[in-house]
C-alpha positions in Angstrom: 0.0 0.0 0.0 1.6 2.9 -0.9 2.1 6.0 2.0 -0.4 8.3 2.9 1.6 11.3 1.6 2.5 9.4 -2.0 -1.4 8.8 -2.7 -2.3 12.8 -1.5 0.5 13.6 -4.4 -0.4 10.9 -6.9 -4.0 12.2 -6.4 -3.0 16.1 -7.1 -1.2 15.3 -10.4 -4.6 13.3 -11.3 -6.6 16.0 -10.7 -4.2 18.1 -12.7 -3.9 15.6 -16.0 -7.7 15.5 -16.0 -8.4 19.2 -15.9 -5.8 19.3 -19.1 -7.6 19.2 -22.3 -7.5 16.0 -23.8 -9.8 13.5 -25.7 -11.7 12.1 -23.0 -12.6 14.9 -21.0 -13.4 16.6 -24.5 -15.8 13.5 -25.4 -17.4 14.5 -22.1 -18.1 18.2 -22.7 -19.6 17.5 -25.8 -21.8 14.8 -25.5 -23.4 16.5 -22.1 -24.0 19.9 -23.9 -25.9 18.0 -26.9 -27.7 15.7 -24.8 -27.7 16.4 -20.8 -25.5 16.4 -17.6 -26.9 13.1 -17.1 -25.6 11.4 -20.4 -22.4 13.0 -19.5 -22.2 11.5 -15.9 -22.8 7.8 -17.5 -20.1 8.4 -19.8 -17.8 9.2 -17.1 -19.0 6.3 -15.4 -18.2 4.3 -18.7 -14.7 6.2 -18.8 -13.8 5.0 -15.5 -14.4 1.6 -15.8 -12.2 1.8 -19.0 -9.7 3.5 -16.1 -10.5 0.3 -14.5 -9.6 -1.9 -17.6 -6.2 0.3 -18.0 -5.0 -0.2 -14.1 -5.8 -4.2 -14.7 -4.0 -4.7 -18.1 -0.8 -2.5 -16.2 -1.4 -4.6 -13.1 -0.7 -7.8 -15.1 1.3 -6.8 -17.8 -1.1 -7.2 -20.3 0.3 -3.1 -21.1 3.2 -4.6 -21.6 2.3 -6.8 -24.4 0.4 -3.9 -26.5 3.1 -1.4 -26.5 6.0 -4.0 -27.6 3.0 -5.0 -30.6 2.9 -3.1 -33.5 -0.4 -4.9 -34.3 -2.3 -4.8 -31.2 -1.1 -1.3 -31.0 -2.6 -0.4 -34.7 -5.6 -2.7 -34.4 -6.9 -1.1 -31.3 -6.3 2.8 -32.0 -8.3 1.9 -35.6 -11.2 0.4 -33.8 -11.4 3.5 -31.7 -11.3 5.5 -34.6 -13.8 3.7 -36.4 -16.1 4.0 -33.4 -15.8 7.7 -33.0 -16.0 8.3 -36.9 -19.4 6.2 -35.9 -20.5 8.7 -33.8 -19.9 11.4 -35.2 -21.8 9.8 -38.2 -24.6 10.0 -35.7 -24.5 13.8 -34.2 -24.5 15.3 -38.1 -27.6 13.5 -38.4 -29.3 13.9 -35.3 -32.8 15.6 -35.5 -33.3 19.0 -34.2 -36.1 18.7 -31.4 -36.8 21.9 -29.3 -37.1 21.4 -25.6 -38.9 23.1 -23.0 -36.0 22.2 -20.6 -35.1 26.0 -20.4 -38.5 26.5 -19.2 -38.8 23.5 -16.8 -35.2 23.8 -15.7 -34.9 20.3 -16.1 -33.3 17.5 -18.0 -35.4 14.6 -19.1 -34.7 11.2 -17.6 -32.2 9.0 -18.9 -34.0 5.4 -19.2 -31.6 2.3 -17.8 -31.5 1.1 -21.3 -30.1 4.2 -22.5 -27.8 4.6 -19.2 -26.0 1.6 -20.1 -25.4 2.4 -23.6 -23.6 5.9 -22.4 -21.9 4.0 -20.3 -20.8 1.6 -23.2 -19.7 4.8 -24.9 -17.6 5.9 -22.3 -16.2 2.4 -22.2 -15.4 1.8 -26.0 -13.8 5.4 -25.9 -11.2 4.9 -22.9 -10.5 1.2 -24.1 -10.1 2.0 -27.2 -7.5 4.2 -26.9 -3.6 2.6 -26.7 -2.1 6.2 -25.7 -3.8 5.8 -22.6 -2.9 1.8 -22.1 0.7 3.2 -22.6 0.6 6.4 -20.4 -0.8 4.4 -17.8 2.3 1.7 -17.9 4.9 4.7 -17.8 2.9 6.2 -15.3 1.5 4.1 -12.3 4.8 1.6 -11.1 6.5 5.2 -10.8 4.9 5.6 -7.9 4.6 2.1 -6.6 7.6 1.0 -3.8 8.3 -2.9 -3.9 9.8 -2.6 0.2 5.7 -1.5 0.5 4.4 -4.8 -0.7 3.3 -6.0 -4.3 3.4 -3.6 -6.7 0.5 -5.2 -8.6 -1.8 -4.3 -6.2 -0.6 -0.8 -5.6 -1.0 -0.5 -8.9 -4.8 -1.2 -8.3 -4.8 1.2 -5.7 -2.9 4.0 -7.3 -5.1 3.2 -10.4 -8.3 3.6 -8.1 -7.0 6.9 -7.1 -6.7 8.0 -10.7 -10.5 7.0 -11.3 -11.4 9.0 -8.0 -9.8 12.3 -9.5 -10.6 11.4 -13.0 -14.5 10.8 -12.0 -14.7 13.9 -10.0 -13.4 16.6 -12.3 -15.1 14.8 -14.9 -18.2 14.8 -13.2 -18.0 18.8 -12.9 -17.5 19.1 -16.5 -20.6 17.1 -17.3 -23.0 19.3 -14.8 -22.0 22.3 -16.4 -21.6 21.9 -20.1 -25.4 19.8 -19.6 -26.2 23.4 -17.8 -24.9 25.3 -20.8 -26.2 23.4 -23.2 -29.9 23.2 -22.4 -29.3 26.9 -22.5 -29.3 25.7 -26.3 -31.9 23.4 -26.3 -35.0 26.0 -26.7 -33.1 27.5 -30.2 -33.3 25.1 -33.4 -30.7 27.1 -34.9 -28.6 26.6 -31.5 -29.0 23.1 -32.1 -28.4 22.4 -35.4 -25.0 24.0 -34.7 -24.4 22.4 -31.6 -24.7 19.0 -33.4 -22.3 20.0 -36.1 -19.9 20.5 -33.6 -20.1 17.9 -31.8 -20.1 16.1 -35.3 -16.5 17.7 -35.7 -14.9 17.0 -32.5 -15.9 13.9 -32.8 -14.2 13.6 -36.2 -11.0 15.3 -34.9 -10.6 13.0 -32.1 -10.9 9.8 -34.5 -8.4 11.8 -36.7 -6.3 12.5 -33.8 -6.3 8.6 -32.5 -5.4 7.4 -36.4 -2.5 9.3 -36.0 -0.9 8.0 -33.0 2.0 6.8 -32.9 3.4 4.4 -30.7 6.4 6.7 -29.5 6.0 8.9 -26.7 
């Protein structure tokens, strides 16, 4: 178990990384201002359990494996590519649908169904992305101590910390870009151009995961 004072730091650079922009915490801002803070808070969930995924593959040195394969590498960053290219497919074509949220100040539900699949989302997009599988292999062992015990599970622990910090600013981002953007919702105009955006993020993130390379 790593010391009190090495998780309090670890925890600090977390909250830093995930206040930096990047692709995850962008997927998040965009898919809660289109559709609702609560879409975005089950894609955070969904991009922590991908956190999860990470921390487990580093644990066992699964990590390992991908980074030292060209093909797993390539395979895995195209998948992700092709998923976001998917979605964005799907935000250019969404229809626009006025909403009295403005008026009610409040979001509609989000149905179980429909939870999970955000959630999915968030998933596919963290899992998806080999950067990340690699970052988290450079990053977590160092801060792990072999005279504190196994490093695989403070690994796990470390990698729960991450998913603490990673959830919380996350979480913030999601309550108020879904604030913002019902601000949007009552303007068809608003929201045809909200979608198109999201449209092109979405398209410049694939772009930008095609393009990785497996160097740092």
């Amino acid at each position: 178990m790593p010391s009190l004072q090495v998780l309090m730091a670890f925890f600090g650079l977390c909250v830093v990384l995930a206040l930096s922009p990047g692709p995850d915490n962008l997927f998040v801002l965009v898919q809660s201002a289109q559709r609702g803070w609560r879409v975005g808070l089950a894609v955070v969930v969904g991009l922590c359990i991908g956190i999860l995924g990470h921390t487990i593959a580093v644990a066992l040195g699964l990590a390992a494996l991908v980074a030292a394969s060209p093909a797993a590498f390539t395979a895995l960053k195209l998948l992700g590519a092709a998923y976001l290219f998917y979605l964005a497919w799907g935000a250019l074509r969404a229809p626009v649908q006025v909403s009295n949220t403005v008026q009610t100040g409040r979001h509609p539900p989000l149905a179980g169904p429909e939870a999970l699949k955000m959630v999915g989302r968030g998933v596919v997009m963290n899992a998806t992305n080999p950067k990340v599988l690699i970052f988290f292999l450079a990053l977590l062992p160092q801060f792990a101590d072999a005279r504190l015990g196994p490093v695989g599970g403070q690994i796990v622990v470390l990698g729960g910390v991450f998913m603490l910090a990673t959830f919380l600013v996350f979480a913030a981002i999601a309550l108020f870009s879904g604030w913002f953007g019902s601000l949007l919702q009552g303007s068809a105009r608003a929201q045809r151009w909200l979608n198109r955006a999201t449209g092109l993020v979405l398209i410049g993130l694939a772009v930008r995961l095609v393009s990785l390379q497996r160097g740092p």
